[in-house]
C-alpha positions in Angstrom: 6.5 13.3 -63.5 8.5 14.9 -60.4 9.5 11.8 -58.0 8.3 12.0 -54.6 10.5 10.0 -51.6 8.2 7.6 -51.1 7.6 6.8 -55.0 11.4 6.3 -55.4 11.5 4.3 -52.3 9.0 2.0 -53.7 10.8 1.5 -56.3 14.2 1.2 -55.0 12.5 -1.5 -52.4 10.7 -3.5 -54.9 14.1 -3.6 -57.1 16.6 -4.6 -54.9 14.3 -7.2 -53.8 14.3 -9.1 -56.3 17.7 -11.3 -56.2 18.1 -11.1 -60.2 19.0 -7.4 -60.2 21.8 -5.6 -58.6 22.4 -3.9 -62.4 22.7 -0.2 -62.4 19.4 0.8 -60.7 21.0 0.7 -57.6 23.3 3.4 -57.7 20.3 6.1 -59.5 17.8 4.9 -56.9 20.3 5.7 -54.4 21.4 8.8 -55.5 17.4 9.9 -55.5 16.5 8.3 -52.4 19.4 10.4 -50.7 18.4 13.6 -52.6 14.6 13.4 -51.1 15.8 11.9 -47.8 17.7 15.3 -47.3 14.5 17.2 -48.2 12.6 14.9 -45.7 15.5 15.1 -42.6 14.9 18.9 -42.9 11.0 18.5 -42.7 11.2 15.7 -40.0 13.1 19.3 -37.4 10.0 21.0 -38.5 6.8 17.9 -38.6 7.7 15.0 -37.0 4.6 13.3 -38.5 7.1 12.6 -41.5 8.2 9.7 -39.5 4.3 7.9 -40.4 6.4 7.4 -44.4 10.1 7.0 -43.4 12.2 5.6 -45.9 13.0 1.9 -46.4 15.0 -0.3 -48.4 14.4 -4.0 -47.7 17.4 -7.1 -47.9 15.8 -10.4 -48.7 18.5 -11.7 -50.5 22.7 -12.5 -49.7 23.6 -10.5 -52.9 22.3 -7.3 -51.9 23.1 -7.2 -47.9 26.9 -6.9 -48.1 26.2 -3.5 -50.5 23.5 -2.6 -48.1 25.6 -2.3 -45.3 28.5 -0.8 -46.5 27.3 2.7 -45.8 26.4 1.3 -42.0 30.3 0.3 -41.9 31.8 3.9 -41.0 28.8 5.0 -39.1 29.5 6.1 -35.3 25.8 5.4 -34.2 23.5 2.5 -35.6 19.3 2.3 -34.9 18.6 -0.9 -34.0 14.8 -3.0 -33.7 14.1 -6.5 -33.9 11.0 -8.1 -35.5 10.2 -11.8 -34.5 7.6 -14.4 -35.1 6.1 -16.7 -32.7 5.9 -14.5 -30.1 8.8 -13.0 -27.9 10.7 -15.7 -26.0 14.1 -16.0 -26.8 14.5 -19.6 -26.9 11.0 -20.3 -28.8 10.7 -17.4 -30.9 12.4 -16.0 -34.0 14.0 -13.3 -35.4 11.9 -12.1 -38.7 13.1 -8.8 -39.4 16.7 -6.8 -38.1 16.0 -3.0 -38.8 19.0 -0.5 -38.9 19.2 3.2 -38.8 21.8 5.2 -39.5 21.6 9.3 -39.9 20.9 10.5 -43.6 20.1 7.0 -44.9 17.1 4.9 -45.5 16.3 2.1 -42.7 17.6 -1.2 -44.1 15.1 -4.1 -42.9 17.2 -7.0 -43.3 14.8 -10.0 -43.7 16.3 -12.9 -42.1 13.7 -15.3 -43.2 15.2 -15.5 -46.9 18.5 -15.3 -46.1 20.4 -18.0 -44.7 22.8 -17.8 -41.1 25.5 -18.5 -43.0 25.3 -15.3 -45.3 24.7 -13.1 -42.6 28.8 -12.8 -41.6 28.6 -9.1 -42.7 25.7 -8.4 -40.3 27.4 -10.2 -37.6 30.6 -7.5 -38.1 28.7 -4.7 -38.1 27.0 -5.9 -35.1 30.4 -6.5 -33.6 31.7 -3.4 -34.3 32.4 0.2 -32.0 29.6 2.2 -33.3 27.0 2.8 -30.7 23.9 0.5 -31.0 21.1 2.7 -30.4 17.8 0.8 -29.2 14.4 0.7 -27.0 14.3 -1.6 -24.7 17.6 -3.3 -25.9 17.6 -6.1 -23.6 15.0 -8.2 -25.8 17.2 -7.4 -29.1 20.5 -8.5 -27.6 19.2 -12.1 -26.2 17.0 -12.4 -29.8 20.1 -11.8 -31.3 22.5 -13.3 -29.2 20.2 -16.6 -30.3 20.2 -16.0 -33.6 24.1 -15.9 -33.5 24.2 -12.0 -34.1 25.3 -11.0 -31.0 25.7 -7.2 -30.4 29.0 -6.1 -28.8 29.1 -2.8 -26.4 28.5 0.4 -26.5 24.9 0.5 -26.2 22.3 3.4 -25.7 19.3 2.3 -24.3 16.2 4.7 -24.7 13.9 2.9 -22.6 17.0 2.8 -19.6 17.6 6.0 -20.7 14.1 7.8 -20.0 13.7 5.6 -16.9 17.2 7.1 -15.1 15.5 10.2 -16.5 12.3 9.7 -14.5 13.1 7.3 -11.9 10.7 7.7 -9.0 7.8 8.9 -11.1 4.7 7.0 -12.6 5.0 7.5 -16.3 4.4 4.5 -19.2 8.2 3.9 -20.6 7.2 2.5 -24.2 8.6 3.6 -27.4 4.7 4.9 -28.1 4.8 7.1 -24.5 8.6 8.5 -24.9 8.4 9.3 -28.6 5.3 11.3 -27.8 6.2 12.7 -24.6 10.3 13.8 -26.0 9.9 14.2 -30.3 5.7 14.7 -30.0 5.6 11.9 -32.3 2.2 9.7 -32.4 3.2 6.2 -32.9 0.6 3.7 -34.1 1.9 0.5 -32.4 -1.3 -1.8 -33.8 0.9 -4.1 -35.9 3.2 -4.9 -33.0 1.3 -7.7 -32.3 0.8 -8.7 -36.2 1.7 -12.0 -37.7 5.2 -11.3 -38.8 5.4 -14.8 -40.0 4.0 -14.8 -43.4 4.3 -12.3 -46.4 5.0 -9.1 -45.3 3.1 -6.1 -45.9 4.4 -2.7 -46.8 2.3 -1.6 -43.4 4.4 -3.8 -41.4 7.7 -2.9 -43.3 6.7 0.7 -42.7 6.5 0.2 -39.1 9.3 -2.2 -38.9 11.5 1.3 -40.4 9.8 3.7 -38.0 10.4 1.6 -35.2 14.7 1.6 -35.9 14.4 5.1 -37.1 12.7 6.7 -34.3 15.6 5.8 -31.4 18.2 7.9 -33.2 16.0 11.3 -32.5 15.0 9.8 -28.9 19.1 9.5 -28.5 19.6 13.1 -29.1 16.9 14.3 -26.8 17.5 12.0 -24.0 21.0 12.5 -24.2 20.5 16.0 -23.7 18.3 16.1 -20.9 20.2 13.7 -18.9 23.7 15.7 -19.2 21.2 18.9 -18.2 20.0 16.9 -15.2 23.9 15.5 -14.1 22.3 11.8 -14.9 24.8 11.4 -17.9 26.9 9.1 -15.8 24.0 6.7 -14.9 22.9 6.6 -17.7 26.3 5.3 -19.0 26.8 3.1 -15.5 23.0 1.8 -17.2 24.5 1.0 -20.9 27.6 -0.7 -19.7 25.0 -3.3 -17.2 22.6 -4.3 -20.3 24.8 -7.1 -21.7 25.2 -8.8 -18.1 21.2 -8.5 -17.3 20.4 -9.9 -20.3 23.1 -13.3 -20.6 21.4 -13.4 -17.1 18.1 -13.4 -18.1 19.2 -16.1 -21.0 21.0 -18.3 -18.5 18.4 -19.1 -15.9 18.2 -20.8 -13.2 17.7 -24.7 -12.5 15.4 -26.0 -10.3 14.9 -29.6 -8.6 11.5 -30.2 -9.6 11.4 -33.2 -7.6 12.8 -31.6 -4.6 10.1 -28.8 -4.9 7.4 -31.5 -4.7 8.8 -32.8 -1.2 9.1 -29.7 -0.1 5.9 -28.6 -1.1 3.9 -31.9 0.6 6.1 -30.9 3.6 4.6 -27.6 4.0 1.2 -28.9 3.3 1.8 -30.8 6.1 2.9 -28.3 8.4 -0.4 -26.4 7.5 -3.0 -28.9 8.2 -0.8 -28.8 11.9 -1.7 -25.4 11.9 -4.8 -25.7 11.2 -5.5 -28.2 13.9 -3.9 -25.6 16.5 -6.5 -22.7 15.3 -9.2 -25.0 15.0 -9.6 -24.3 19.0 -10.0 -20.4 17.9 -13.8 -20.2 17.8 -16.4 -17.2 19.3 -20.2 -18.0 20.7 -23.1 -18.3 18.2 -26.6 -18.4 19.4 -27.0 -21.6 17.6 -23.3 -23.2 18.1 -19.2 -22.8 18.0 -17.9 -21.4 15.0 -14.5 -22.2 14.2 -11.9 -20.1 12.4 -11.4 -22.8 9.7 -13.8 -24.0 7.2 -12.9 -26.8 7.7 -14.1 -27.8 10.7 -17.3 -25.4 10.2 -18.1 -23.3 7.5 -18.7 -20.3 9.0 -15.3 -18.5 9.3 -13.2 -17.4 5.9 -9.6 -17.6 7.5 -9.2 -14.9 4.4 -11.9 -13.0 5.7 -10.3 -10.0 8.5 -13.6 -9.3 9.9 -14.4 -12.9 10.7 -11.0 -13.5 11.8 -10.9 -10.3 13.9 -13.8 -11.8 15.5 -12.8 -14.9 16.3 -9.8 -13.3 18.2 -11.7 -10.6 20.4 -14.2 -13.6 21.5 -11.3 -15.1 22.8 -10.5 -12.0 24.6 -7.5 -10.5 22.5 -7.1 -7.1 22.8 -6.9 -6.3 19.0 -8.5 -4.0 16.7 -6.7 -5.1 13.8 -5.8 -8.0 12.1 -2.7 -6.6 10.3 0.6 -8.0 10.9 2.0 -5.4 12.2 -1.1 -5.1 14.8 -0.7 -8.8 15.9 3.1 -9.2 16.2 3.2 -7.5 19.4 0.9 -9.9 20.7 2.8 -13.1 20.2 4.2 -13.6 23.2 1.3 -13.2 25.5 -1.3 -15.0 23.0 0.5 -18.3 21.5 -2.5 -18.8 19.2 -1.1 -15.3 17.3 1.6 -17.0 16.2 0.3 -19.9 15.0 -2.3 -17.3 12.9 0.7 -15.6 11.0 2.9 -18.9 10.6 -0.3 -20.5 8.9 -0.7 -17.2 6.8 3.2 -17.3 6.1 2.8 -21.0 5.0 -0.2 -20.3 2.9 1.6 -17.7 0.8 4.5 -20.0 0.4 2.4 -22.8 -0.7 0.7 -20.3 -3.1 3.0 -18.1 -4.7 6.5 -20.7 -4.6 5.5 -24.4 -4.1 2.9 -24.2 -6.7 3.2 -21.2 -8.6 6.9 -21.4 -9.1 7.5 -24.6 -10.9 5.0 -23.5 -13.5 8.1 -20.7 -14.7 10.4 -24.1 -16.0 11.3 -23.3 -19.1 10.0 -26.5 -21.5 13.3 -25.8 -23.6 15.8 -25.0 -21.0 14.2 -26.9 -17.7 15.5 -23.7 -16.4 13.4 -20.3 -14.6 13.9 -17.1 -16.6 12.6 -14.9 -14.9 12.1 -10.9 -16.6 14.9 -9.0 -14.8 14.1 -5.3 -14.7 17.3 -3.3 -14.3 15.8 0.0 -12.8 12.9 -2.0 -11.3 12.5 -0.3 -8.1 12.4 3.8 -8.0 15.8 3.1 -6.0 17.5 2.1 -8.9 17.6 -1.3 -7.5 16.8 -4.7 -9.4 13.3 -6.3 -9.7 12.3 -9.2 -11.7 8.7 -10.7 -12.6 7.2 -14.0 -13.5 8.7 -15.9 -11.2 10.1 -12.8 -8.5 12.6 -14.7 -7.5 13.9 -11.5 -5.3 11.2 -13.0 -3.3 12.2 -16.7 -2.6 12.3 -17.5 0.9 15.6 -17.5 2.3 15.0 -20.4 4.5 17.5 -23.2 3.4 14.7 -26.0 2.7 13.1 -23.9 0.0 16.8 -22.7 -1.6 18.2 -25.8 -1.7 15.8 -26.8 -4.5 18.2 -24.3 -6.6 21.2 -26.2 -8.0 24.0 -25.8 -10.4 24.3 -28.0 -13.7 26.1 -30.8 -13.5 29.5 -30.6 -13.0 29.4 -27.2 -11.8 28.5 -25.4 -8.3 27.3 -22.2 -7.2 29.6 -18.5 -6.3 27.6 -16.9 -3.9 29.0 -13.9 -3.5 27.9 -11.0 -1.5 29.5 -6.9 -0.2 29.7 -7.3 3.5 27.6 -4.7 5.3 27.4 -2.8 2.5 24.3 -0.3 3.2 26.4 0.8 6.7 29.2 1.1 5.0 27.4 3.5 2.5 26.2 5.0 5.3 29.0 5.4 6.6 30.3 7.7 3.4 27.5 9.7 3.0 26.9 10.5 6.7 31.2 11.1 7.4 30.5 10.2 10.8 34.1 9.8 11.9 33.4 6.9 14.4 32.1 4.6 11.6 34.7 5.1 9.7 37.1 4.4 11.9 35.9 1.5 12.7 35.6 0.0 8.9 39.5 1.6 8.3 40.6 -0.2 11.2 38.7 -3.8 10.6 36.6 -3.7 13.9 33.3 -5.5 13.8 30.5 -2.1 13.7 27.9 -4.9 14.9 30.0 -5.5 18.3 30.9 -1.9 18.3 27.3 -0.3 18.2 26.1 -3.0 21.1 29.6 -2.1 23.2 28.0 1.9 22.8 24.6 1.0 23.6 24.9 -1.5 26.1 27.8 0.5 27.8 30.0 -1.8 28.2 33.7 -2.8 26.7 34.1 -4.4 23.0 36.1 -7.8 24.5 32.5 -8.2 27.3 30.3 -8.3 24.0 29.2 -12.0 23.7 27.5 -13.5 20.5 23.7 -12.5 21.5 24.6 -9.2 22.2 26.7 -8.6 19.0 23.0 -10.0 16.9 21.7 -7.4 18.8 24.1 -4.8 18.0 23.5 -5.7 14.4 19.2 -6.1 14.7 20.1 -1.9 15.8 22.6 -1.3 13.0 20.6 -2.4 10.2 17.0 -1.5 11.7 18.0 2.4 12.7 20.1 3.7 10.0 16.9 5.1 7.9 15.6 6.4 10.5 12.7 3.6 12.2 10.9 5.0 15.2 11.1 3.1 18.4 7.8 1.1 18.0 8.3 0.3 14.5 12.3 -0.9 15.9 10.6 -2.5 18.6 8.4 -5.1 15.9 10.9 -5.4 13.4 13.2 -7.1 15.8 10.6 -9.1 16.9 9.0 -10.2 13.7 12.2 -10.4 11.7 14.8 -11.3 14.5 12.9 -12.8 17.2 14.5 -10.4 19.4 11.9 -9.5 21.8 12.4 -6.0 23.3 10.2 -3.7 25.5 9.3 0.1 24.1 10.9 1.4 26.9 14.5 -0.6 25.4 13.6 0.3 21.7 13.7 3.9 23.2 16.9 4.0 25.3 18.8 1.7 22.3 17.7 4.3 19.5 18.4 7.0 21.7 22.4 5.8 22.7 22.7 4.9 18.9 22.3 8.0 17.5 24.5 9.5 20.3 27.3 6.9 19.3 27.0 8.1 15.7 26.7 12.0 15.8 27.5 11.9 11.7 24.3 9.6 10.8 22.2 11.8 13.3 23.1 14.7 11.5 22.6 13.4 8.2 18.9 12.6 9.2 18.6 15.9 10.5 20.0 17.4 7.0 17.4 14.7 4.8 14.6 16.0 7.7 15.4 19.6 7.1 15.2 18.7 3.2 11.7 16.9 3.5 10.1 19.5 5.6 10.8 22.3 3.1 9.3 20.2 0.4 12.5 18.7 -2.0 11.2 15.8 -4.0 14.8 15.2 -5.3 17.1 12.3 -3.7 20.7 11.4 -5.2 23.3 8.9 -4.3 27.1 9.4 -4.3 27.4 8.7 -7.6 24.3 11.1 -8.8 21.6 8.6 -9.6 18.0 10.4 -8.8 14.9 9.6 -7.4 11.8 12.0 -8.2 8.2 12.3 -6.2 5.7 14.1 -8.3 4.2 17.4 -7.2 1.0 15.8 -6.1 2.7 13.0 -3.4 4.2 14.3 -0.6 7.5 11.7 -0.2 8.0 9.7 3.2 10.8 10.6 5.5 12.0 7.2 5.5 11.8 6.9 1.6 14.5 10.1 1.4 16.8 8.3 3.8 16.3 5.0 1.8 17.3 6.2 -1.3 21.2 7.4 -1.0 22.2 4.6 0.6 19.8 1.9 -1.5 20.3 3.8 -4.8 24.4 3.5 -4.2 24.0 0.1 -3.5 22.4 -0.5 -6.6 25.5 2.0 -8.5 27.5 -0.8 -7.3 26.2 -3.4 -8.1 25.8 -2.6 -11.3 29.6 -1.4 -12.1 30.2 -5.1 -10.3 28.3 -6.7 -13.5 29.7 -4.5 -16.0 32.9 -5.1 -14.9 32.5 -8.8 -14.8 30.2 -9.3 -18.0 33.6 -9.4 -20.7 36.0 -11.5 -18.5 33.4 -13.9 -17.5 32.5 -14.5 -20.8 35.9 -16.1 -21.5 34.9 -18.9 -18.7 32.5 -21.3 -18.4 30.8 -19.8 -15.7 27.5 -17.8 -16.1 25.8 -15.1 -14.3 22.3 -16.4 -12.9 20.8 -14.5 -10.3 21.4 -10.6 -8.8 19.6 -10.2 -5.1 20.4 -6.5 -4.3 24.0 -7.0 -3.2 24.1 -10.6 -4.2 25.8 -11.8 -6.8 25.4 -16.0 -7.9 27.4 -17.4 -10.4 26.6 -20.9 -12.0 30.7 -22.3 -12.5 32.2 -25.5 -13.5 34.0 -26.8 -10.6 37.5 -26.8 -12.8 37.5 -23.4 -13.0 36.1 -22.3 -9.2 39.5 -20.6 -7.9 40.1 -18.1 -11.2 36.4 -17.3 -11.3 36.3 -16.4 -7.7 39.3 -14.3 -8.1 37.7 -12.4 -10.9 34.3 -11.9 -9.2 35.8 -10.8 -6.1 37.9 -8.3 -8.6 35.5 -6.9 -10.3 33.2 -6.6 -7.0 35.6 -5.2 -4.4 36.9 -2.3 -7.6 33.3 -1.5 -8.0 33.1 -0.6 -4.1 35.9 0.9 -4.0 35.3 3.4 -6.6 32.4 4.9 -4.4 33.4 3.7 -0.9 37.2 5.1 -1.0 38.5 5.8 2.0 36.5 2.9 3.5 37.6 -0.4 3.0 35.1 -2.7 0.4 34.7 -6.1 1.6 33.2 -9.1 -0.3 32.6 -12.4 1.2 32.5 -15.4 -1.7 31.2 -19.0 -0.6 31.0 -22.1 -2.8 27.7 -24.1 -2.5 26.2 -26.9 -3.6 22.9 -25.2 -4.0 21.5 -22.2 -3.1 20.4 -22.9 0.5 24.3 -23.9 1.1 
């Protein structure tokens, strides 16, 4: 009878499962397996449904795995897919299955399960090794591994990074299931994903344990294409090179003073039911009686109801057709009760989403937050992270100060001084900026000196925060109005539209290279480009059918390069740190916090600052990169 691939791969699987027989089987079976894998790599170009019976060959024993792996040894590029048990957190769950891929071979689906830690020193290598480890999503396999004492050593290729730097910007579903279809118009059934890996195994699961390693190695080659097509290659690699650092990050955590939290937390309570006593004298004629804006004092009026708040403020004779933040700020000064309305709301959210919310994220393991960093979170390029966001904490001190370092250890806090104007300042050329940063002036005392009219050594400490409230609020572009309530509502800086007008006016007139550059982004959004790169050729997209903001394309350079460094910061600092005992915990944009034992505080600083200042420097050169380091007992300072 003529043998078929999958026939002999059933039997080659079932034999060199058993532990008894290594005998001569082996070297047949192989020799078969590789004659119809041949036939099968030249159908796979033509019908890539040939992936739904890729072949296997499945390790459940010490005997067999150093043979296995010996053709894996001398590959350049290894498949790699993790299958775990009890669910997918890192220090709860476990690693069932390790799947690798190599071209021309059979996947080998290594089941840790029967084989002990100790016999795995021949996976551990490999995993060690130069080849390229080739995954989706390759963040949750390095931390799974890492725990399982399998830790994967650079270079990487990340698929899921991979198609994300490819469509950055656009809505599009990044699983393995939406890029294998959309790139290699392969249907994956993903159903046993969520099956219980736990047990005996079923030649379903192995099946899709095998496609799941073997499918990233085609993905590889297409991505890698299109991205050197696009000029994305060296993001993409900038990408790679990151992974290790976001993921120790993500394993690391971050400790929080639960019983700090809870006094914090009764204090804003408390602050609150103050509030509410001030707007409890917000109330608008009934026919029957006074309603009050809070239930509690009647139950008429839904503080979370707009239309029964927006009420309430008209009958008190408020000149406001909106209750929308934006809407109300200008109103503060004239009408105190406005402010007390959006402190309560502040407060409310804080109470909500932090004081009670966040304590809920401490790990029952670790007592730490791990929050689920998202590398390319934001169509920037930027970091996000999810469950808790801790992007998001207030950065009030009483709330930060709640985040403290083991013991024995205190917080790097580390972060690029000024560095969006100093981006700006390299992508717009203008030649005063410049200048300024080569010579070490202070641009924040410089732009009120120009705006104010008046000499550098007469610019006093209020008028230098003002100077910066322009710097920071006109550079992408703000209108006057929107100026005018960002420096109110963020700064406290109360200014008249008339003065929003004449300081936006005199800026751009100081800075003829950043008014051009608008004027070349302007000219560029007008005529319909849905295409925004940084310095160092990272991309944002808008799809056909959304017409991009103006603001957004003058964002996106100067955030997206931002990002660039950041990111060659961590890579740069992932290998050295390692030999410490200090740990990445947190990224906030250009933020950097490292967890380090006091012992070692003056060599790590050195290093961060190192690694942080080169990254700049490689996009910022001529102008200076500068990186301000503190050392804190918490967070907050």
């Amino acid at each position: 009878m003529k043998l078929t691939a999958k026939s002999i791969i059933r039997r080659y699987s079932c034999t060199r499962s058993r532990k008894d027989s290594p005998g001569s089987f082996y070297s047949w079976a192989e020799t078969q397996v590789m004659m119809q894998y041949n036939q099968l790599a030249r159908f796979v170009e033509i019908n890539n449904s040939s992936f739904l019976n890729y072949p296997y060959q499945l390790i459940d024993n010490p005997a067999d795995l150093e043979t296995a792996l010996e053709p894996f040894i001398a590959a350049k590029i290894i498949g790699i897919d993790c299958e775990t048990s009890e669910g997918i957190d890192p220090y709860q769950a476990k690693i069932r299955l390790v799947q690798l891929a190599i071209p021309h071979h059979p996947v080998i689906i290594i089941d840790l399960a029967a084989i002990d830690s100790s016999d795995l020193s021949p996976l551990r290598q490999l995993l060690k090794g130069n080849a390229l480890k080739v995954g989706h999503n390759l963040k949750f396999e390095w931390m799974m591994l890492a725990q399982a004492g399998l830790k994967p050593s650079r270079p990487f290729f990340d698929t899921y990074l991979a198609y994300r730097v490819l469509t950055a910007g656009l809505k599009c579903s990044l699983s393995l299931e939406a890029a294998a279809a959309q790139l290699l118009n392969v249907k994956l059934d993903k159903k046993l994903q969520t099956s219980d890996w736990s047990g005996e195994l079923t030649t379903a699961q192995l099946q899709y344990a095998a496609i799941d390693a073997a499918i990233v190695l085609p993905l590889r080659t297409n991505l890698k294409r299109q991205l050197k097509k696009a000029l994305l290659w060296s993001t993409a690699l900038l990408e790679f090179a990151c992974l290790p650092a976001v993921a120790q990050m993500e394993l690391n955590g971050m400790w929080l003073d639960k019983q700090q939290w809870q006094l914090l937390k009764e204090q804003l309570e408390a602050q609150q039911k103050a509030l509410e006593r001030e707007l409890s004298s917000l109330q608008i004629p009934s026919p029957n009686k006074q309603i009050c804006l809070l239930p509690e004092f009647t139950n008429s009026i839904n503080l979370r109801s707009p239309k029964q708040v927006l009420a309430a403020l008209q009958a008190q004779g408020i000149p406001v057709s909106s209750t929308n933040t934006q809407a109300l700020i200008p109103l503060v000064n004239e009408y105190p009760i406005i402010q007390a309305l959006l402190d309560y709301r502040s407060l409310s959210t804080r109470i909500s989403t932090f004081a009670e919310g966040l304590v809920q994220h401490v790990h029952p393991v670790t007592e730490r937050i791990h929050p689920n960093w998202f590398q390319i979170g934001a169509k920037s390029g930027r970091f996000s992270c999810r469950e808790p966001n801790l992007q998001n904490v207030p950065r009030n001190p009483a709330t930060r100060q709640c985040f403290k370092p083991a013991s024995g250890h205190v917080l790097l806090k580390a972060d690029y001084s000024q560095i969006e104007l100093r981006i700006m300042a390299k992508v717009s050329g203008d030649m005063r900026m410049i200048a300024a940063y080569s010579k070490g002036e202070d641009l924040h005392k410089l732009t009120a000196s120009l705006v104010l009219g008046k000499s550098l050594s007469e610019i006093n400490s209020s008028e230098r925060q003002l100077g910066k409230i322009i710097n920071f609020g006109l550079i992408y572009g703000m209108g006057a109005k929107k100026f005018k309530n960002m420096a109110q509502a963020e700064h406290g800086r109360v200014l008249s539209l008339e003065e929003a007008s004449q300081f936006r006016k005199r800026f751009f007139e100081s800075y003829a290279g950043i008014a051009e550059f608008h004027k070349h982004i302007r000219r560029s959004w007008l005529q319909g480009i849905r295409e925004s790169r940084t310095l160092g050729g990272r991309r944002r997209l808008w799809s056909k059918d959304s017409q991009p903001l103006l603001n957004e394309m003058l964002n996106n350079p100067i955030q997206g390069l931002s990002a660039d460094i950041t990111k060659l910061a961590l890579a740069k600092l992932f290998a050295p740190l390692n030999r410490t005992g200090a740990r990445l915990i947190c990224v906030i944009h250009d933020e950097i916090l490292l967890e380090c034992p006091i012992a070692e505080v003056e060599p790590v600083k050195a290093l961060l600052k190192c690694s942080m200042v080169e990254a700049g420097d490689k996009f910022l050169t001529p102008i200076p990169c500068e990186v301000e380091i503190q050392m804190i007992e918490s967070w907050g300072g």
